[in-house]
C-alpha positions as CSV (number, residue, x, y, z in Angstrom):
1,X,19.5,-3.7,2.7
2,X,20.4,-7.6,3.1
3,X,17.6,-9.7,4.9
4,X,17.8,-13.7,5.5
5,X,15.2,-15.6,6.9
6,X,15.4,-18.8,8.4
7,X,14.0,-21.1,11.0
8,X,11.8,-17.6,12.1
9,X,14.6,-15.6,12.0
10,X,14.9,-12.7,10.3
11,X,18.4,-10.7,9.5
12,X,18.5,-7.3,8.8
13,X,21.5,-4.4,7.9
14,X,20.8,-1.0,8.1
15,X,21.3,1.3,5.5
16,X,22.2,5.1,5.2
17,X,18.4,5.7,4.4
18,X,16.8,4.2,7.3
19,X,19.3,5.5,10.1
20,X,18.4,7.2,13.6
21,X,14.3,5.6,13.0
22,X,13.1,4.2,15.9
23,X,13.2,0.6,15.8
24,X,9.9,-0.1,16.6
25,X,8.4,2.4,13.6
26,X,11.1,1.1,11.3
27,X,10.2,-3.0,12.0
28,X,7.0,-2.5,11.3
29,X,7.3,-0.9,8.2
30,X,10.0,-3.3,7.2
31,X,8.0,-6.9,8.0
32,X,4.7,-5.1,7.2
33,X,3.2,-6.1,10.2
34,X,1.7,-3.4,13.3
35,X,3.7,-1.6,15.4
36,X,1.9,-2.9,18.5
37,X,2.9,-6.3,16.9
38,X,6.8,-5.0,16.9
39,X,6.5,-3.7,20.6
40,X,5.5,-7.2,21.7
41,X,8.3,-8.8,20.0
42,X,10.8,-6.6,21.8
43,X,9.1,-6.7,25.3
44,X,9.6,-10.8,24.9
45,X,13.3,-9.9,23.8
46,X,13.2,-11.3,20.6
47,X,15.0,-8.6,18.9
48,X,18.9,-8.1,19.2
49,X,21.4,-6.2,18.4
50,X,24.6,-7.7,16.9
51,X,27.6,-6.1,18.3
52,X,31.6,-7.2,19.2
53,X,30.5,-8.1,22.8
54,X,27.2,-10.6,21.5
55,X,23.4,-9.9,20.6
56,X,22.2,-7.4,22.4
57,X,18.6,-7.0,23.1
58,X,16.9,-3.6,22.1
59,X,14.1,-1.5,23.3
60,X,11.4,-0.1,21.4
61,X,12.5,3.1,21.2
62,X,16.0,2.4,20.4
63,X,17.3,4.8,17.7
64,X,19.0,2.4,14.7
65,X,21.9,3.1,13.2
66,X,23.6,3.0,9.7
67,X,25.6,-0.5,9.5
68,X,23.1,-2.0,12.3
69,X,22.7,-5.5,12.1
70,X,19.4,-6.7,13.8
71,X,18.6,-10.3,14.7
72,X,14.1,-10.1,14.6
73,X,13.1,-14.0,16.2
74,X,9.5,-14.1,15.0
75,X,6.7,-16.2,17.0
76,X,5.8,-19.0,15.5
77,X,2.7,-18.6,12.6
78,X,-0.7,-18.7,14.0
79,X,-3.4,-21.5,12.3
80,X,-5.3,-19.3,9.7
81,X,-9.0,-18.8,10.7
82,X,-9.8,-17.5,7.2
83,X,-12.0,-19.0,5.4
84,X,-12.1,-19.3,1.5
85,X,-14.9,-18.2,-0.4
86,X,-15.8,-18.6,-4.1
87,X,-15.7,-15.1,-5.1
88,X,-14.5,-14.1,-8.5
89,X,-11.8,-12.4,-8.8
90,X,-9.8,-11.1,-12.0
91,X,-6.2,-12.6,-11.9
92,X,-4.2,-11.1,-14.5
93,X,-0.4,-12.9,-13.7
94,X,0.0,-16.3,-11.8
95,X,2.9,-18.3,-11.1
96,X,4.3,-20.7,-8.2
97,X,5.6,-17.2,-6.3
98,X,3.1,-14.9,-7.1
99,X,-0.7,-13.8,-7.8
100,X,-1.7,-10.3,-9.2
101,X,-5.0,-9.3,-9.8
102,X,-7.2,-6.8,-10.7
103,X,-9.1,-5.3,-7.1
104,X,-12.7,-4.5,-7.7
105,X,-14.1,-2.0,-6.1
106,X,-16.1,-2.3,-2.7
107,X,-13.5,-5.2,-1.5
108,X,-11.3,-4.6,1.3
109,X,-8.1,-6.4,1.0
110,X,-7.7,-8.5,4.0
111,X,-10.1,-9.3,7.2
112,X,-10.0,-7.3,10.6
113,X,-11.0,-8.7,13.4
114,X,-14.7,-6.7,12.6
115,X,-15.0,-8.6,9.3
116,X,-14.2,-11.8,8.4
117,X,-15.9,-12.3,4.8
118,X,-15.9,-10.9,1.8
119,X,-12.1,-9.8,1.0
120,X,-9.8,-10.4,-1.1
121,X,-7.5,-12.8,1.2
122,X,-11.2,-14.7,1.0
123,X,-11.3,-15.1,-2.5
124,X,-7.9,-15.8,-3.1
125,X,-7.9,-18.4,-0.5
126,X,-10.5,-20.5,-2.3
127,X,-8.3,-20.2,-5.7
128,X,-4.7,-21.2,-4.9
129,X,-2.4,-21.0,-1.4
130,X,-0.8,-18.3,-0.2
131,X,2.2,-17.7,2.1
132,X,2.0,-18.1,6.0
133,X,3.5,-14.7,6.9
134,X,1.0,-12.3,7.8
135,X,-1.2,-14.7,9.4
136,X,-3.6,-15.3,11.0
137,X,-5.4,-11.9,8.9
138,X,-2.7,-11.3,6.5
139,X,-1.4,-14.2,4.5
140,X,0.6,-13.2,1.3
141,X,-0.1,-8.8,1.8
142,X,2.3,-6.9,1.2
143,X,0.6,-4.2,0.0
144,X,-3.0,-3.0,0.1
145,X,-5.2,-0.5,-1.8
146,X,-7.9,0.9,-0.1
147,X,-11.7,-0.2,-0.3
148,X,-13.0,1.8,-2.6
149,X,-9.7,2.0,-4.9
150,X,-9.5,-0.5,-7.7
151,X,-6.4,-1.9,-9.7
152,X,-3.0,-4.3,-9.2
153,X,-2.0,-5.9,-6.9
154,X,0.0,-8.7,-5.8
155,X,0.0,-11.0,-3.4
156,X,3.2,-13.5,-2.2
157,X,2.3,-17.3,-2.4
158,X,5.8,-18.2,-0.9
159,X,8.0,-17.2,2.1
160,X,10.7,-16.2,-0.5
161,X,8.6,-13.9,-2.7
162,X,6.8,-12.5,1.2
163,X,10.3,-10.9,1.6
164,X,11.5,-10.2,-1.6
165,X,8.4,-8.2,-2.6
166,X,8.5,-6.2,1.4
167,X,12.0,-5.5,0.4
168,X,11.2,-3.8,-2.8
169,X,8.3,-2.3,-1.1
170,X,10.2,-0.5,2.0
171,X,13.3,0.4,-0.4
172,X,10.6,2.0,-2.8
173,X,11.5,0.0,-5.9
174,X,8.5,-0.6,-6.6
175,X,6.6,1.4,-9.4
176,X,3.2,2.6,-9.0
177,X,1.4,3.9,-10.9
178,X,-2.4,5.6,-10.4
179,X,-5.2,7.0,-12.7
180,X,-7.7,9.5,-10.7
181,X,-10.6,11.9,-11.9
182,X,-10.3,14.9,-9.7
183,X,-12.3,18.0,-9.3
184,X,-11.0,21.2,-11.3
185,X,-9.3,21.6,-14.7
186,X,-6.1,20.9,-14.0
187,X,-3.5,24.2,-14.6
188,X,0.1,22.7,-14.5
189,X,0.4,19.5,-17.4
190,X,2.5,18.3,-14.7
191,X,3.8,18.9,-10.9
192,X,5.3,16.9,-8.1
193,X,3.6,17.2,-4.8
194,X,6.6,17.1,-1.9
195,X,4.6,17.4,1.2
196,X,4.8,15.5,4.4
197,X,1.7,13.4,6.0
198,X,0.2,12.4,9.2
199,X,-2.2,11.5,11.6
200,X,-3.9,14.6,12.9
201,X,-2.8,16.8,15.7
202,X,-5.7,16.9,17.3
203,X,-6.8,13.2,17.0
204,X,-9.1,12.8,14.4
205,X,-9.1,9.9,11.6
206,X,-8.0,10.5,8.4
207,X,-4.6,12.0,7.4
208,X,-3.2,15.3,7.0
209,X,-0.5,17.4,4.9
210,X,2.4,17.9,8.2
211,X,0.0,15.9,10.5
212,X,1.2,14.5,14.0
213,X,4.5,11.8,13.6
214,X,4.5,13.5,9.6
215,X,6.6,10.8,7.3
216,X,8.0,12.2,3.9
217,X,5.4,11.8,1.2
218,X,6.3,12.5,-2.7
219,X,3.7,12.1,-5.4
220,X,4.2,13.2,-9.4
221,X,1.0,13.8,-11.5
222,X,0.6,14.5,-15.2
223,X,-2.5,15.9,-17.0
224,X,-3.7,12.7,-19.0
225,X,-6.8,14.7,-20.5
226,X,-9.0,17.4,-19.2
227,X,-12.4,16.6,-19.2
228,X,-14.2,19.9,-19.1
229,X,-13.8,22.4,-16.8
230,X,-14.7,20.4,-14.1
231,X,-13.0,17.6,-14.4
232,X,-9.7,16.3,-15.4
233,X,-8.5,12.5,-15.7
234,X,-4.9,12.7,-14.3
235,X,-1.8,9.7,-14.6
236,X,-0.1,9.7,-11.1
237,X,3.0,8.3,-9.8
238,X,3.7,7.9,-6.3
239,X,6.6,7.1,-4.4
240,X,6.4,6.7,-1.3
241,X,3.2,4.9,0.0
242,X,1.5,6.6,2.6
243,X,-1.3,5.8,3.8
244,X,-3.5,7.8,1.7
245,X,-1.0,9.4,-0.1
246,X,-2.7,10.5,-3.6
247,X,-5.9,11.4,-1.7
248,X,-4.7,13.7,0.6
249,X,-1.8,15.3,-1.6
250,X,-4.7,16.2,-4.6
251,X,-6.5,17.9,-2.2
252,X,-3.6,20.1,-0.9
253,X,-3.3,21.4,-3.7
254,X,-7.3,21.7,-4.7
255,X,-7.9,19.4,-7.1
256,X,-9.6,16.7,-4.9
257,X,-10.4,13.7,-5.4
258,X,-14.2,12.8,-7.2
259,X,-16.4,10.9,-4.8
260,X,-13.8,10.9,-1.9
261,X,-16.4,11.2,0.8
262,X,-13.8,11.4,3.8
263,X,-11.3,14.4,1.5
264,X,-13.9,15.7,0.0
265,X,-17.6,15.3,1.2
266,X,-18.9,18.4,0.1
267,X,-17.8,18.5,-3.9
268,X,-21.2,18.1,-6.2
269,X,-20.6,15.3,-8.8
270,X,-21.7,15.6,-12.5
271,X,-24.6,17.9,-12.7
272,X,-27.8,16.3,-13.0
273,X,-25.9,12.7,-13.0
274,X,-25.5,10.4,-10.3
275,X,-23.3,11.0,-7.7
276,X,-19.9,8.9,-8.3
277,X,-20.6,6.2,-5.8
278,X,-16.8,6.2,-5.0
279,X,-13.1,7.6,-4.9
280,X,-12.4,7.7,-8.7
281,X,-9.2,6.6,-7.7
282,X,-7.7,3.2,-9.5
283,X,-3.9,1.5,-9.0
284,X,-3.2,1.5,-13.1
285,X,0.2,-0.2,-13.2
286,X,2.4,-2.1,-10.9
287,X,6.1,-2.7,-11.9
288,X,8.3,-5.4,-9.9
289,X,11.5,-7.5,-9.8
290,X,10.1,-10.9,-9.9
291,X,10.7,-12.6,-6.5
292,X,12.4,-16.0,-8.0
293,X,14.2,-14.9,-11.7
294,X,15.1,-11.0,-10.6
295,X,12.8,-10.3,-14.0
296,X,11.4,-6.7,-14.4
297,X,7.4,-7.2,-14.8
298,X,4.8,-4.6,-15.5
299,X,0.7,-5.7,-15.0
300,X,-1.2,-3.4,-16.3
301,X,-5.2,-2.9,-15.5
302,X,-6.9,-1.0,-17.8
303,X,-9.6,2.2,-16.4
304,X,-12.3,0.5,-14.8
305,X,-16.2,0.8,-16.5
306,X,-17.7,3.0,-14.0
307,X,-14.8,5.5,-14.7
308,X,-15.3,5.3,-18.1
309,X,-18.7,5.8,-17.9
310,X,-18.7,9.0,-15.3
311,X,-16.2,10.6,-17.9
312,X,-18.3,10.2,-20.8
313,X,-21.3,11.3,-18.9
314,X,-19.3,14.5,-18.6
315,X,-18.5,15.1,-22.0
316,X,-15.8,12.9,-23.1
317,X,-15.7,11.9,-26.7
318,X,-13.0,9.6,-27.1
């Protein structure tokens, strides 16, 4: 997939993989920005459709095809209401292109329109610049872990490294890779979970294995150490990113997550120990191409203390 961007303008050639998707679902996976976003774009005609007769202007639920060349005109970047705030934060790479840090727990990523303080975007905000694209809640995200969910992540300072980084994102050349403590001693030393997910059929929140609109979802685990009998510390590799993906494929196959209060509300934790306060669920290591050299870099952030502390409790020595 080839994109250019200039002036707002934003090329894009469809490959085999991406064929006969809608091109309002596929656009907003692609630019990382909301669907509702995408429809609004292609009501104003801003998207097109290069063909021997001119640009053509598409609809929303326009079926793309393999060899597709799409012309996006994005509205021009909103001021950025953010504001910065002195929180710390634990930066682990830095350059002129890109920021990666280690995402504490109890931090959402970026604001909503419900709340304004206290994120990441925040913090980072107060500590160096960050791209325009994604405004005015989004500067720099191309990615997010969830609240609760610590570990690596990156964030695009520039334009350039915005796009480079989505690119590597939607093509899944990105490698990512999780630690969890789930629930159970783990059987297989290894498995890969190949199950579709969704939003649920009959409307609730949350996701679900074959849900409604169900996209592919592929996750690989490995036993990194069994705990006791009730708890095992597993390596997980995911590839796809669904939203959540590793969550909702452990507990398919009954190894839940511990302290996942939406998957799984009614699991004790440690007996006679306080409850994880938590999903022990944390982004380990993040593998890129650098947006500006084309450099292979792995950041690494090591198992978090309250993990390490919950799996002692439980009777690990090591």
């Amino acid at each position: 997939m080839e994109k250019q961007c200039n002036g707002g303008i934003v090329k894009i050639f469809i490959p085999d993989n991406n064929a006969n998707q809608r091109i309002d679902t596929f656009l907003a996976s692609y630019l990382k920005v909301s669907r509702a976003f995408v429809q609004g774009v292609i009501d104003e005609g801003r998207v097109t459709r290069k063909t021997l007769h001119g640009n053509i202007p598409t609809k929303a639920n326009y079926k793309i095809k393999k060899g597709d060349c799409l012309i996006v005109e994005l509205p021009e970047e909103k001021e950025s209401s953010i504001v910065p705030e002195n929180l710390p934060i634990d930066i682990i790479y830095e350059d002129s292109q890109i920021i990666v840090v280690n995402k504490p727990a109890g931090m959402i990523t970026h604001p909503t329109h419900k709340i304004t303080t206290n994120t990441l975007v925040n913090a980072l905000l107060a500590h160096t610049n960050l791209c325009q694209i994604g405004l005015p809640l989004r500067p720099g995200i191309v990615h997010r872990l969830d609240k609760e969910t610590t570990g690596v992540m990156v964030v695009a300072k520039t334009d350039k490294a915005y796009w480079h980084l989505a690119g590597q994102f939607h093509d899944r050349k990105i490698f990512k890779e999780y630690l969890a403590i789930v629930h159970g001693c783990v059987k297989k030393d290894e498995a890969t979970i190949d199950e579709p997910i969704g939003r649920p059929k009959d409307g609730g929140t949350g996701m679900q294995i074959r849900g409604r609109l169900s996209r592919p979802a592929i996750t690989n685990y490995h036993v990194e150490k069994r705990i006791n009998q009730e708890y095992t510390l597993l390596r997980v590799r995911i590839y796809t990113g669904r939203t959540h993906q590793i969550r909702v494929h452990l507990k398919f196959i009954g190894y839940p997550i511990v302290g996942d209060k939406r998957y799984c509300p009614s699991k004790p934790s440690a007996r006679g120990a306080t409850p994880f306060p938590r999903q022990a669920l944390h982004a380990h290591i993040l593998g890129i191409s650098h947006p500006e050299t084309g450099e292979y870099m792995q950041f690494i952030a090591p198992l978090p203390e309250d993990m390490r502390v919950f799996m002692k409790i439980n009777g690990d020595k090591s």
